[in-house]
Residue frames as qw, qx, qy, qz and C-alpha x, y, z in Angstrom:
[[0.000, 0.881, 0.472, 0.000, 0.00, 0.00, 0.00],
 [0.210, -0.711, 0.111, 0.662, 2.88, 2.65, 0.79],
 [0.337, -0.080, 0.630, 0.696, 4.05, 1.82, -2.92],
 [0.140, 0.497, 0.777, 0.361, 1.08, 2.21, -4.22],
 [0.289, -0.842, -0.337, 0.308, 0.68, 5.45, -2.33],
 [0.511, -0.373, 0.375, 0.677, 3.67, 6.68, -3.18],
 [0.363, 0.165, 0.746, 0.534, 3.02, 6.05, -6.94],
 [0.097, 0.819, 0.550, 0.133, -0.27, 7.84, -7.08],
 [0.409, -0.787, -0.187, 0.423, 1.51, 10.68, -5.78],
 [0.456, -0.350, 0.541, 0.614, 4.43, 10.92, -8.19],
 [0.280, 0.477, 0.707, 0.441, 1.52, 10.59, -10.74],
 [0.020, -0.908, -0.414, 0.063, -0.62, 13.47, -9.39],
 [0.314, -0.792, 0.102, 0.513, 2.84, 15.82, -9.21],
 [0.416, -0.104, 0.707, 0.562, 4.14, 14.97, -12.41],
 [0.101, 0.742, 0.611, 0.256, 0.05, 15.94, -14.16],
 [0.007, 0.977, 0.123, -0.172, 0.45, 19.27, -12.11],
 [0.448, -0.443, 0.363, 0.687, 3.96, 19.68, -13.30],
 [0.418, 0.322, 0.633, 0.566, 2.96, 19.27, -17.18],
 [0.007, 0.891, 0.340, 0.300, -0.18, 21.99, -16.95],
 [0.229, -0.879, -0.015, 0.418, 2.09, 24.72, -15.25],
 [0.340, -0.276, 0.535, 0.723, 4.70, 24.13, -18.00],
 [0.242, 0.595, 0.668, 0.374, 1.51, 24.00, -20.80],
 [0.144, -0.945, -0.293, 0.000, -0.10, 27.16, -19.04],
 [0.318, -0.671, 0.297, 0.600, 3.98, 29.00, -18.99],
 [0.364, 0.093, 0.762, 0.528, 4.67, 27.85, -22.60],
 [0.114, 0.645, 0.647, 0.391, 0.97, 29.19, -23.48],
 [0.242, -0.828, -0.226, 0.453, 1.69, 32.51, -21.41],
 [0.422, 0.040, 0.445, 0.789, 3.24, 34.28, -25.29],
 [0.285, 0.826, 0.316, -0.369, 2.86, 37.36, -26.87],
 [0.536, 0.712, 0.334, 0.305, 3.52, 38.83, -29.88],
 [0.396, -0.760, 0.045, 0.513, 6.62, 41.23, -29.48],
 [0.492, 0.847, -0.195, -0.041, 8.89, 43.33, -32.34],
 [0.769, -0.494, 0.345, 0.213, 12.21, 42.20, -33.19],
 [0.068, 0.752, -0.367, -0.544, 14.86, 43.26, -35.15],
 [0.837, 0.528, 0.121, 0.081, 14.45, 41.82, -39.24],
 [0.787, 0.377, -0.026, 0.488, 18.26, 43.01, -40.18],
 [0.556, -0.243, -0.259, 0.752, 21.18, 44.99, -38.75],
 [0.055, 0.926, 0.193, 0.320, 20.56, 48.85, -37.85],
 [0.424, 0.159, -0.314, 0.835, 23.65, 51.22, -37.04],
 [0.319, -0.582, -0.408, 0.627, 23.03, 53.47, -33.77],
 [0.111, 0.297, -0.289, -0.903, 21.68, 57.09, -35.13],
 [0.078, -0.166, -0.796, -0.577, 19.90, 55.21, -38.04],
 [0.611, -0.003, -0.043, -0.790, 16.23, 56.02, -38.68],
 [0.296, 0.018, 0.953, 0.053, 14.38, 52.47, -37.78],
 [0.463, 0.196, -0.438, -0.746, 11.93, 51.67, -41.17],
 [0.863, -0.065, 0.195, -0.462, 9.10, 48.86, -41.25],
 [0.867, 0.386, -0.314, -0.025, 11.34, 46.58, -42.89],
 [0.324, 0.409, -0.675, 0.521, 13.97, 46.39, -40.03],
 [0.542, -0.130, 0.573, -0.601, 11.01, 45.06, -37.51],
 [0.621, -0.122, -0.623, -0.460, 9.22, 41.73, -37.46],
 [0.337, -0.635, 0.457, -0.523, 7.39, 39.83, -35.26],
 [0.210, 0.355, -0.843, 0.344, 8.16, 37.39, -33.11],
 [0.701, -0.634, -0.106, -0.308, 6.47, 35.16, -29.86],
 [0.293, 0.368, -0.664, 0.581, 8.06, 35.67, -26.68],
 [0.528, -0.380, -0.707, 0.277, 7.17, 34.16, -23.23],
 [0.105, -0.821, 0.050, -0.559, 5.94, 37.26, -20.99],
 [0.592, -0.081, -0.418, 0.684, 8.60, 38.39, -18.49],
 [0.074, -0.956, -0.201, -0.202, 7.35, 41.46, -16.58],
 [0.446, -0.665, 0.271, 0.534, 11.39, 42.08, -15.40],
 [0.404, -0.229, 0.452, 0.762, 11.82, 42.32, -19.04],
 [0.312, 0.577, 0.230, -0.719, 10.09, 45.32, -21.14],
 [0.259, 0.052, 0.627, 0.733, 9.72, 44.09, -24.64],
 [0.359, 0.322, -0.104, -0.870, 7.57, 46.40, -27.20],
 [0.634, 0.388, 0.574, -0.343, 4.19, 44.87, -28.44],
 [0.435, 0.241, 0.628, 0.599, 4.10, 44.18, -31.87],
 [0.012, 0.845, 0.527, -0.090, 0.76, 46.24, -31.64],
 [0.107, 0.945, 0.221, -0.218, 3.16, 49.09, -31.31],
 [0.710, 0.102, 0.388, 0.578, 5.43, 49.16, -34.01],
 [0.220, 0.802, 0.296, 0.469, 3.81, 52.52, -35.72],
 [0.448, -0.883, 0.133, 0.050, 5.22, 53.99, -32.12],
 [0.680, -0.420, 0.460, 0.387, 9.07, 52.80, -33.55],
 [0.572, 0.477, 0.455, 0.488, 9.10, 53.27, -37.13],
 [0.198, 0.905, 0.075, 0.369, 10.62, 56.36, -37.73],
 [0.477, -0.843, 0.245, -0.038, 12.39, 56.69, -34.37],
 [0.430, 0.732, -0.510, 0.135, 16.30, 56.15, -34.14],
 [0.901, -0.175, -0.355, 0.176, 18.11, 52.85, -32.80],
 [0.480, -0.842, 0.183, -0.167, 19.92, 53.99, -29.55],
 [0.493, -0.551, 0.634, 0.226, 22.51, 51.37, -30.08],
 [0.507, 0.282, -0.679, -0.450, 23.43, 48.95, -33.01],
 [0.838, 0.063, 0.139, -0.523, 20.68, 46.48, -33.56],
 [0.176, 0.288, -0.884, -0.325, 21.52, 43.04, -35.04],
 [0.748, -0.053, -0.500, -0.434, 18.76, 40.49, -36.44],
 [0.637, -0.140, -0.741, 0.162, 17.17, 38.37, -33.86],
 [0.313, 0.065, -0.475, 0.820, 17.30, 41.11, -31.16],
 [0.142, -0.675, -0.719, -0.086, 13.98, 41.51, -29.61],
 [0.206, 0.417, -0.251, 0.849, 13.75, 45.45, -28.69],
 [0.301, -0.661, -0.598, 0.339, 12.81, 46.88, -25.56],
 [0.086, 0.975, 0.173, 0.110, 12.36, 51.03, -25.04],
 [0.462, -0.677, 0.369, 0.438, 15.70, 51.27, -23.71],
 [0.618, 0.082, 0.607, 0.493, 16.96, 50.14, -27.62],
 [0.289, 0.752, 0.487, 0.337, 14.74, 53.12, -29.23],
 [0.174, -0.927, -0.265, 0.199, 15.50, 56.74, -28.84],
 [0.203, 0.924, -0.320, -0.053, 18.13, 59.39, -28.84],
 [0.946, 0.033, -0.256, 0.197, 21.63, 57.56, -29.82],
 [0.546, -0.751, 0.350, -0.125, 23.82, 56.62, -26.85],
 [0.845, 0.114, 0.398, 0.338, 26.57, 54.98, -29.16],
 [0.743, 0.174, -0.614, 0.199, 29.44, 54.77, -29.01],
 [0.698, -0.517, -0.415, 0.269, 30.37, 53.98, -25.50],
 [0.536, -0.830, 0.137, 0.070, 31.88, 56.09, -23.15],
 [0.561, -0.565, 0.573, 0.195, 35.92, 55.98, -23.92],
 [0.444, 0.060, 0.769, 0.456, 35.49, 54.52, -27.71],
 [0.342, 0.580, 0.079, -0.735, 34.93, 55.07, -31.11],
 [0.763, 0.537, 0.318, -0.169, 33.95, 54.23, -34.43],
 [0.052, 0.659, -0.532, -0.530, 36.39, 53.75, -37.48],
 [0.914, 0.344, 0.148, -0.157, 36.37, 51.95, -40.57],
 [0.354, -0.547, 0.680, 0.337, 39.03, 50.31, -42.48],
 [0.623, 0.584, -0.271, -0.445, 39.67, 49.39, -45.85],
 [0.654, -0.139, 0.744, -0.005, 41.00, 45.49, -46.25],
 [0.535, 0.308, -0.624, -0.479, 41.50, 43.57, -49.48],
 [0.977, -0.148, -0.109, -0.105, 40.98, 39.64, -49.08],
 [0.724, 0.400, -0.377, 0.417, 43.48, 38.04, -47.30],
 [0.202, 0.358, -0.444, 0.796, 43.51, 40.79, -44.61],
 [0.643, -0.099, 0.250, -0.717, 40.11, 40.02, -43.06],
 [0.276, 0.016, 0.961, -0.012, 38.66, 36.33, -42.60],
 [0.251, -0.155, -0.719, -0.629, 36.17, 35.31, -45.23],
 [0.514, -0.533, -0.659, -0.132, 31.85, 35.31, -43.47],
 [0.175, -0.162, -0.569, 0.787, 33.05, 38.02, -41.03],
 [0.201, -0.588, -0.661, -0.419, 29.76, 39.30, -39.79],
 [0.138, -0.621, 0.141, -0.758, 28.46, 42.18, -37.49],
 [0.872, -0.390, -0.021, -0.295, 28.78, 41.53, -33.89],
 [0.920, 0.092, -0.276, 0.261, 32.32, 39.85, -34.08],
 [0.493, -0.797, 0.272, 0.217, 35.17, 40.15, -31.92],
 [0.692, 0.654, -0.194, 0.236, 38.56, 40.91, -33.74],
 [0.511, -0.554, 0.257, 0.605, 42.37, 41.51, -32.91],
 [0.492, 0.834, -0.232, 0.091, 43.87, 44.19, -35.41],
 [0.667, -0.314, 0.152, 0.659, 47.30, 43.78, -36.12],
 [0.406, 0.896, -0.136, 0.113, 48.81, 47.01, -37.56],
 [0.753, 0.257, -0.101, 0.597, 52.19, 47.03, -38.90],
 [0.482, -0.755, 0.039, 0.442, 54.45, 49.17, -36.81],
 [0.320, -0.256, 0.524, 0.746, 57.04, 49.72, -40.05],
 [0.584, 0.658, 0.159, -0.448, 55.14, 51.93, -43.16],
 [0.402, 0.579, -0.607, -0.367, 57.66, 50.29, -45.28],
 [0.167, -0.054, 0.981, 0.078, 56.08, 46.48, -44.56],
 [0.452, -0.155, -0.430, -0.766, 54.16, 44.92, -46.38],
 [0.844, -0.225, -0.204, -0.443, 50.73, 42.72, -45.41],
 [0.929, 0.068, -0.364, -0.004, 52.94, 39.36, -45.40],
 [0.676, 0.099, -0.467, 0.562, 55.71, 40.67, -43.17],
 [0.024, 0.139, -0.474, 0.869, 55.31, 43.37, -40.58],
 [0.539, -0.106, 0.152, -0.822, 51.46, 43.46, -39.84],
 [0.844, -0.359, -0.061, -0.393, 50.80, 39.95, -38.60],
 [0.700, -0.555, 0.449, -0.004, 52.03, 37.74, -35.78],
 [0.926, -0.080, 0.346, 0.125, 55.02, 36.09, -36.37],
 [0.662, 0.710, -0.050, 0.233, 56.63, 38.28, -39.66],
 [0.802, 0.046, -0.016, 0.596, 59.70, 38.70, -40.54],
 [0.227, 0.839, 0.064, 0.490, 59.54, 42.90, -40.38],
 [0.279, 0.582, -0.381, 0.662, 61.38, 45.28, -38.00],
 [0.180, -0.186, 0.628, -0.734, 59.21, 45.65, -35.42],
 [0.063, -0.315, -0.943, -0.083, 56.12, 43.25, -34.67],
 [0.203, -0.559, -0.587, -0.549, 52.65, 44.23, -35.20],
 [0.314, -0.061, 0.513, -0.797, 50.62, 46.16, -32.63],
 [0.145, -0.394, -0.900, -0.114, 47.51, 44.18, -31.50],
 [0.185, -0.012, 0.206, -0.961, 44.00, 45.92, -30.96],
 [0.150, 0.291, 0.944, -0.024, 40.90, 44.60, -30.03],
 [0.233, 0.188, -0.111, -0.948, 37.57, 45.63, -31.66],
 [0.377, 0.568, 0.722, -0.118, 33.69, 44.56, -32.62],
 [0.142, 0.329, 0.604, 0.712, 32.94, 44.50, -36.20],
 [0.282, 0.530, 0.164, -0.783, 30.18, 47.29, -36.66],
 [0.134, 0.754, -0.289, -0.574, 30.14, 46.92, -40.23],
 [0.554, -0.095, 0.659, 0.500, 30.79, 44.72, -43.38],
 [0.605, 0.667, 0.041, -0.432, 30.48, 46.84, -46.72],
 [0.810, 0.289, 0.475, 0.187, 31.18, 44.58, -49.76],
 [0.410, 0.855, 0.194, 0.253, 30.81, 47.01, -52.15],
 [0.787, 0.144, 0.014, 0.600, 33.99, 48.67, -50.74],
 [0.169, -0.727, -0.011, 0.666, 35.89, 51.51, -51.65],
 [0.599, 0.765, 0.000, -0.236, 35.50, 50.94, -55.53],
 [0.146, 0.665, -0.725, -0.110, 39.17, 49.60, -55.33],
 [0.766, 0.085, -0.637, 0.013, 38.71, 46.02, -54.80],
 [0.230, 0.304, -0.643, 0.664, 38.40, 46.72, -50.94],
 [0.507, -0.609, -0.538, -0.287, 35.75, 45.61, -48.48],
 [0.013, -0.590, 0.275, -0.759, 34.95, 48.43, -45.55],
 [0.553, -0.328, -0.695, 0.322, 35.01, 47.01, -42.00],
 [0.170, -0.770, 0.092, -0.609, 33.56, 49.76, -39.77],
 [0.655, -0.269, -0.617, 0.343, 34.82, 48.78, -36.00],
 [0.401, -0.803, 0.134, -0.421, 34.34, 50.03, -32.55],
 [0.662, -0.041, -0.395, 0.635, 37.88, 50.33, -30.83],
 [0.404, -0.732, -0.377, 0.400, 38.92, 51.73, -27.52],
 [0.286, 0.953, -0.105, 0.005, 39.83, 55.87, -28.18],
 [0.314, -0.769, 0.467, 0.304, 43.37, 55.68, -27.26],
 [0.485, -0.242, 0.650, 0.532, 44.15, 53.35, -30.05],
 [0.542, 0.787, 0.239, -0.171, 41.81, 55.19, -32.74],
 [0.189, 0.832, -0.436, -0.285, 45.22, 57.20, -33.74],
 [0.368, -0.307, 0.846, 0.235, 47.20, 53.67, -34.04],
 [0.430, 0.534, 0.708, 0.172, 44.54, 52.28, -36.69],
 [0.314, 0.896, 0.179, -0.259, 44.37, 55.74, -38.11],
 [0.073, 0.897, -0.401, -0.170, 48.23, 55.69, -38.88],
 [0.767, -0.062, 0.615, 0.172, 48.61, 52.34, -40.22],
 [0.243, 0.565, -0.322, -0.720, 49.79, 52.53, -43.76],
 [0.774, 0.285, -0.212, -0.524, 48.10, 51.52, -46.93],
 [0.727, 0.282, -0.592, -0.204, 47.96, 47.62, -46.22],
 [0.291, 0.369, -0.688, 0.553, 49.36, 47.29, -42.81],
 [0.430, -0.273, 0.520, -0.685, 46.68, 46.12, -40.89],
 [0.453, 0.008, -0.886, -0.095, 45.34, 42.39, -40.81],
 [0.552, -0.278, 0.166, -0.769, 42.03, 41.46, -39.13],
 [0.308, 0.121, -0.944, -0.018, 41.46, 38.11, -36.92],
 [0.728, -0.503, -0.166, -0.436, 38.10, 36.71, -35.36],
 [0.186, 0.281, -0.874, 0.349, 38.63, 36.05, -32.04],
 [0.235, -0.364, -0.900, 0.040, 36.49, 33.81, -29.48],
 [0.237, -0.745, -0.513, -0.353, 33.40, 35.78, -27.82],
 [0.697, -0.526, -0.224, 0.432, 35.79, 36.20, -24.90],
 [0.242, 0.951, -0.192, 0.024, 38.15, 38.26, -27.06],
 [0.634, -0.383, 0.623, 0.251, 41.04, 35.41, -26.54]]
């Protein structure tokens, strides 16, 4: 009889387990979420919103789908990237770049950038310390130039294809200010771009 006691128990907790998970699972709404990448500043346009269902979290504000016409038009507060569900804190005047950093872009041929980089990555620049190496010797680990590469760490912003009209694809990144001038005074070729893990290792 205990066993059988037991059992009935294990049965009756296990029935009320399923319907709180059915009744959490069925507790979804309809929220906005970001359809493709928007740069910080940028006007946000119907075509950079879709929606989504998301479990409701009242510790986390997300924006009804319902009011999308209340976001369209208004300006992304930070960069956006696809998949990112927004909340009001994501909409408004822009608060980007951080504190202490800025924005630059860089010009790269193949070769100097890994092939499928994508917004969102962590990098290590290497600029070439010597303006008279080239790619293959001063400006990545290990060459044979005077002085070895400076490293700098940075999150892609950015991938424009289309270039600079030279056969160059533009990498906008967000690096810390002090080393804006070191990536500003790299010379034509002398920098070399590596994904690193999320960590930045």
């Amino acid at each position: 009889m205990p066993f059988v006691a037991v059992g009935g128990l294990l049965v009756i907790v296990c029935v009320l387990a399923y319907a709180y998970g059915a009744v959490r699972l069925g507790d979804r709404i309809q929220v906005l979420a970001v359809a493709r990448a928007v740069a910080a500043g940028q006007a946000i346009d119907a075509a950079d919103l879709r929606q989504v269902s998301a479990a409701r979290d009242p510790n986390v504000p997300l924006i009804p789908a319902s009011q999308a016409s209340q976001v369209i038009g208004r300006t992304a507060a930070v960069p956006l990237l696809p998949g990112t569900l927004l909340t009001p804190a994501l909409v408004g005047d822009a608060a980007f770049p951080p504190a202490g950093q800025v924005t630059a872009s860089v010009a790269v041929k193949p070769g100097q950038y890994p092939q499928g980089l994508a917004v969102g990555a962590r990098v290590a620049i290497y600029v070439s310390a010597s303006s008279s190496g080239g790619v293959g010797q001063s400006a990545v680990p290990g060459g044979s130039g005077a002085s070895a590469p400076v490293r700098l760490a940075a999150v892609v912003l950015g991938v424009d294809l289309a270039g600079d009209g030279q056969g160059s694809t533009v990498i906008t990144l967000l690096v810390d200010f002090t080393d804006a001038a070191r990536l500003a005074a790299a010379p034509a070729g002398g920098v070399v771009l590596m994904q690193t893990s999320p960590e930045g290792g």
